[in-house]
C-alpha positions as CSV (number, residue, x, y, z in Angstrom):
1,X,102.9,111.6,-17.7
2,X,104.6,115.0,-17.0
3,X,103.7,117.0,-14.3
4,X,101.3,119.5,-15.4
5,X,98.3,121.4,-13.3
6,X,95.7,118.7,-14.3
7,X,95.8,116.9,-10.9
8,X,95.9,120.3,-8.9
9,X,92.2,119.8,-8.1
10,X,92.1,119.2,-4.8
11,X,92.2,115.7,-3.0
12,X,89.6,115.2,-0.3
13,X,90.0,113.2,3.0
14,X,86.4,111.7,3.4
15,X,85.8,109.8,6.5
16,X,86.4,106.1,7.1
17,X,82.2,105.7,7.2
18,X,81.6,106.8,3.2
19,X,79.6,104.5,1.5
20,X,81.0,102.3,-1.5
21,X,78.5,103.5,-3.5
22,X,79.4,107.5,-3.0
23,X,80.3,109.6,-6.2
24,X,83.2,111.1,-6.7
25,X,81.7,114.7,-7.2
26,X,79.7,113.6,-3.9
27,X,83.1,112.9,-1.9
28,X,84.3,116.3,-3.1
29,X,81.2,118.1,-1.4
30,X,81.2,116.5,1.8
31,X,85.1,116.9,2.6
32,X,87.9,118.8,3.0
33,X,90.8,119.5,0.3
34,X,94.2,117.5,1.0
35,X,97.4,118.5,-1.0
36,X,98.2,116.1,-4.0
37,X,100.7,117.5,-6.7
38,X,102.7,115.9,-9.7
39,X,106.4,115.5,-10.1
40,X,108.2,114.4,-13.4
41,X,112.2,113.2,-13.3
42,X,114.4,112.6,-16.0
43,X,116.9,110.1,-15.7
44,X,119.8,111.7,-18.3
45,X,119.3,114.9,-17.7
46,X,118.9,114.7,-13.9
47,X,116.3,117.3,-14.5
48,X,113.2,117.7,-12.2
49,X,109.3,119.1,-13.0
50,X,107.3,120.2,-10.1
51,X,103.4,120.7,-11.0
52,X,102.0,124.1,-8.3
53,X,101.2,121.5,-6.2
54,X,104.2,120.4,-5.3
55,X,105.8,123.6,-5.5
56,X,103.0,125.2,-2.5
57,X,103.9,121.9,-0.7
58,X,107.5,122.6,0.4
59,X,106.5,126.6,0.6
60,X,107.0,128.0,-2.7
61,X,105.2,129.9,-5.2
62,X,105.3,127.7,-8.8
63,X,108.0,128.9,-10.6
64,X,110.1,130.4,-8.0
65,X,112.9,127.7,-7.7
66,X,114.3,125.3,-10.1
67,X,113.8,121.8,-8.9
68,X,117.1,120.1,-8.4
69,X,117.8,117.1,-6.3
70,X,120.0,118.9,-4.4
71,X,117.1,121.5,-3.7
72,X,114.8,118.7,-2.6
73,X,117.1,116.7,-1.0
74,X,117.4,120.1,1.3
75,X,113.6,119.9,2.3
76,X,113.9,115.7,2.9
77,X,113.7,115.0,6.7
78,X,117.2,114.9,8.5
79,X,115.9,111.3,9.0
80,X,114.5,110.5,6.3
81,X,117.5,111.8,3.5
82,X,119.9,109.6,2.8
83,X,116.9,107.1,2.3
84,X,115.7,109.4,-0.7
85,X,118.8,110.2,-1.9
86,X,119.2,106.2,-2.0
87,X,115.7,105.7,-4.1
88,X,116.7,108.7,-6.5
89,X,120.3,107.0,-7.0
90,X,118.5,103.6,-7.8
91,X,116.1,105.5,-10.0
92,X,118.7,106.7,-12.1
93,X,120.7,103.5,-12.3
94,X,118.4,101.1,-12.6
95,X,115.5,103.0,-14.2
96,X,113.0,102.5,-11.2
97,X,110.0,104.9,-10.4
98,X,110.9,107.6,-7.3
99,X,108.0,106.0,-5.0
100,X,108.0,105.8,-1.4
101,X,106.7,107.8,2.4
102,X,109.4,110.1,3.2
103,X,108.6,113.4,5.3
104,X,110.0,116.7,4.0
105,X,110.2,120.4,5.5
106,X,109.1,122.9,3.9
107,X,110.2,126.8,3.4
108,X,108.6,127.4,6.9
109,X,110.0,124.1,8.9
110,X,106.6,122.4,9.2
111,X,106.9,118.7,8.5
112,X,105.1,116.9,6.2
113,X,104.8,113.0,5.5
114,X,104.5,112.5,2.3
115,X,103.4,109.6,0.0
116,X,105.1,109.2,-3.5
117,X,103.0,107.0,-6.2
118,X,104.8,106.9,-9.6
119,X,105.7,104.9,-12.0
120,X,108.3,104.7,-14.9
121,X,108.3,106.8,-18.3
122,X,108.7,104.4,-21.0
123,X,110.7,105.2,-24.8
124,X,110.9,102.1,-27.0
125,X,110.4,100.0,-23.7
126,X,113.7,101.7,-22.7
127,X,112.8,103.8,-19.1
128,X,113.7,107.2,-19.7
129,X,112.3,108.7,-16.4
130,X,109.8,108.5,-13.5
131,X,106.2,110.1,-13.0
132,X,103.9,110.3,-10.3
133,X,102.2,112.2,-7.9
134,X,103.2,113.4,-4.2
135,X,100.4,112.7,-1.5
136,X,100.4,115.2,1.5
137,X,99.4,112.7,4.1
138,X,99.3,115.7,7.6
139,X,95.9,116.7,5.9
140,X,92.6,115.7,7.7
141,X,89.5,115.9,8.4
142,X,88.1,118.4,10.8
143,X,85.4,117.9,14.0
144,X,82.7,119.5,11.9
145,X,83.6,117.4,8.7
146,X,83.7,114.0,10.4
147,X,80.2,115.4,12.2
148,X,78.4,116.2,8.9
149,X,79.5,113.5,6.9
150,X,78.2,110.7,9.6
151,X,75.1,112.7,10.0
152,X,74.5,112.5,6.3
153,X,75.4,109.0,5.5
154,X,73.6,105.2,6.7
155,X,75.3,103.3,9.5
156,X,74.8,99.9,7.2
157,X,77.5,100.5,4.2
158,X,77.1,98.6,1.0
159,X,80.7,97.3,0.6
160,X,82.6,98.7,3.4
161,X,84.3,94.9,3.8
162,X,85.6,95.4,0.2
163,X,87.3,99.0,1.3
164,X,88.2,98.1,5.0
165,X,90.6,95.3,2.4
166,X,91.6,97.3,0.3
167,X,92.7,99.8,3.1
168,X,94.6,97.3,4.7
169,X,96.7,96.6,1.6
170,X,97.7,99.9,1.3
171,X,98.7,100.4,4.7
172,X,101.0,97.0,4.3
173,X,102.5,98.0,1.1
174,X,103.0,101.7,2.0
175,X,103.6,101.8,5.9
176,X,100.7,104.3,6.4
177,X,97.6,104.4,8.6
178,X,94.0,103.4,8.0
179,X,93.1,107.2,7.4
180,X,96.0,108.1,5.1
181,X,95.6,104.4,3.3
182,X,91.5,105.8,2.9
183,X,93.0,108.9,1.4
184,X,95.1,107.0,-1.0
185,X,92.0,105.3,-2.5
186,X,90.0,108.3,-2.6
187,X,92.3,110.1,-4.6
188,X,92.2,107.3,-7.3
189,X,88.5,107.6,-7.5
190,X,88.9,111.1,-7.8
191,X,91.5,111.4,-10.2
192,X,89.7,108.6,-12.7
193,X,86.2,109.3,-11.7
194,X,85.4,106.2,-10.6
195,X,83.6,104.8,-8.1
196,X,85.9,104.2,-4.5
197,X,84.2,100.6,-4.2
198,X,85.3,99.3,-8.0
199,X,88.5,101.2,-7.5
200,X,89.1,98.6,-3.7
201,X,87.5,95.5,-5.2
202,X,89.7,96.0,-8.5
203,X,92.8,96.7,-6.4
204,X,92.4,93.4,-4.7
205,X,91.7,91.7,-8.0
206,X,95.0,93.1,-9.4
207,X,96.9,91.8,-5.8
208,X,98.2,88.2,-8.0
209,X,100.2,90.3,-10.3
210,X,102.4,91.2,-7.9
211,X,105.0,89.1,-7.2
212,X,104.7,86.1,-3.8
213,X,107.0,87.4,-1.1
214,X,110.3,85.9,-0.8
215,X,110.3,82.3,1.3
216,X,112.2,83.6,3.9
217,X,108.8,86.5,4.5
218,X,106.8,84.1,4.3
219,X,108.6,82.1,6.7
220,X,109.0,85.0,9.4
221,X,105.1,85.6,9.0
222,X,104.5,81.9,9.4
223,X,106.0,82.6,12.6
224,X,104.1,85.8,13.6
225,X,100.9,83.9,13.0
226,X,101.6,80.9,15.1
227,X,102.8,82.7,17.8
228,X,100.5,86.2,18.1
229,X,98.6,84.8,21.2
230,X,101.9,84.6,22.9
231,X,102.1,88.7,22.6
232,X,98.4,89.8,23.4
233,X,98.3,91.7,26.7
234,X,96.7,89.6,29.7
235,X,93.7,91.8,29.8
236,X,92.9,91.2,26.5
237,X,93.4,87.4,26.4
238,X,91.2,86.8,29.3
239,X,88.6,88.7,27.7
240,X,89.0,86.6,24.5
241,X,89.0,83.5,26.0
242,X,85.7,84.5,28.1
243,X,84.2,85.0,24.7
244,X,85.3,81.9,23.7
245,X,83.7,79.1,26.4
């Protein structure tokens, strides 16, 4: 999957109240464009492809740097850099896909949080390099956006439990918000042409080939659950146990 120009349409940020059932040529009408751009990263040569996605993303015009990791580990986040420079070591040496949220700087010091989605190029089953896609998550929707799209669309949404799921995996998995985790699944409908609500109720289909957390996750969440009451502000317990009686 090298980075070429083929995913340089635009990604669109439709709001959390789009139906299940909405196209994806509909979702491209009704929204605004977010910045999605493909990377490609060869482990033996150490060498870097940057779609003009990626390149307008950190401030440049395609073509006008080569992408090295010392280039882009310039852009990464003070914060944020030795953690990428970690995942790009581990890429190399164990043949993992560069994936993660990071935020980055680009040419003119505006930050960006990004989300990186790739996985691993494959030669006789040996990995030979990672693929993938960056996500510019700073990217929403305007007043007038969110206004038209809720004017145009029912307040009953066929499916919206299946999404709201969905949503709430990604945000897990990916530490992102409920806006940026919506995103996320509309640019896989996008990209494939398929509709968002197959796209959520087939992600949470594919959720038992992943592997069970560790025991001692499990354990700490065991925890959490058995003791959440114990953390719920006054206000909001009395109110909760109003409800209850």
């Amino acid at each position: 999957m090298p980075a070429t120009d083929r995913v340089e349409k635009p990604m669109n940020t439709p709001s959390p109240e789009l139906p299940a059932q909405i196209s994806a040529q509909e979702v491209r009408a009704r929204t605004q464009s977010v910045a999605v751009g493909a990377f490609t990263f060869w482990f033996a040569t150490r060498r870097w492809e940057w779609s003009a996605g990626v390149y307008r993303m950190h401030g440049y015009t395609p073509g006008q740097v080569e992408p090295t990791t010392e280039l882009i580990l310039s852009h990464k986040h003070p914060d944020d850099r030795d953690h990428v420079a970690e995942l790009i070591t581990r890429s190399v040496e164990h043949g993992e896909p560069f994936s993660g949220r990071h935020r980055f700087l680009d040419t003119g010091g505006k930050v960006h949080s990004a989300l990186v989605v790739a996985d691993r190029i494959l030669d006789g089953g040996a990995p030979t390099g990672t693929s993938g896609y960056y996500i510019d998550l700073t990217g929403t929707l305007d007043a007038a956006g969110h206004a038209a799209v809720s004017t145009a669309l029912p307040e009953v949404i066929e499916g919206r439990a299946v999404i709201e799921q969905a949503k709430g995996v990604l945000m897990q998995m990916y530490g992102i918000n409920a806006d940026q985790a919506f995103d996320v699944l509309t640019w896989r409908s996008q990209e494939t042409n398929t509709k968002l609500r197959a796209i959520a109720a087939q992600l949470l289909a594919d959720l038992s080939l992943i592997p069970r957390p560790r025991p001692q996750a499990v354990t700490a969440f065991d925890h959490i659950l058995l003791t959440t009451h114990e953390r719920i502000p006054p206000e909001n317990g009395s109110a909760n146990r109003l409800r209850d009686r």
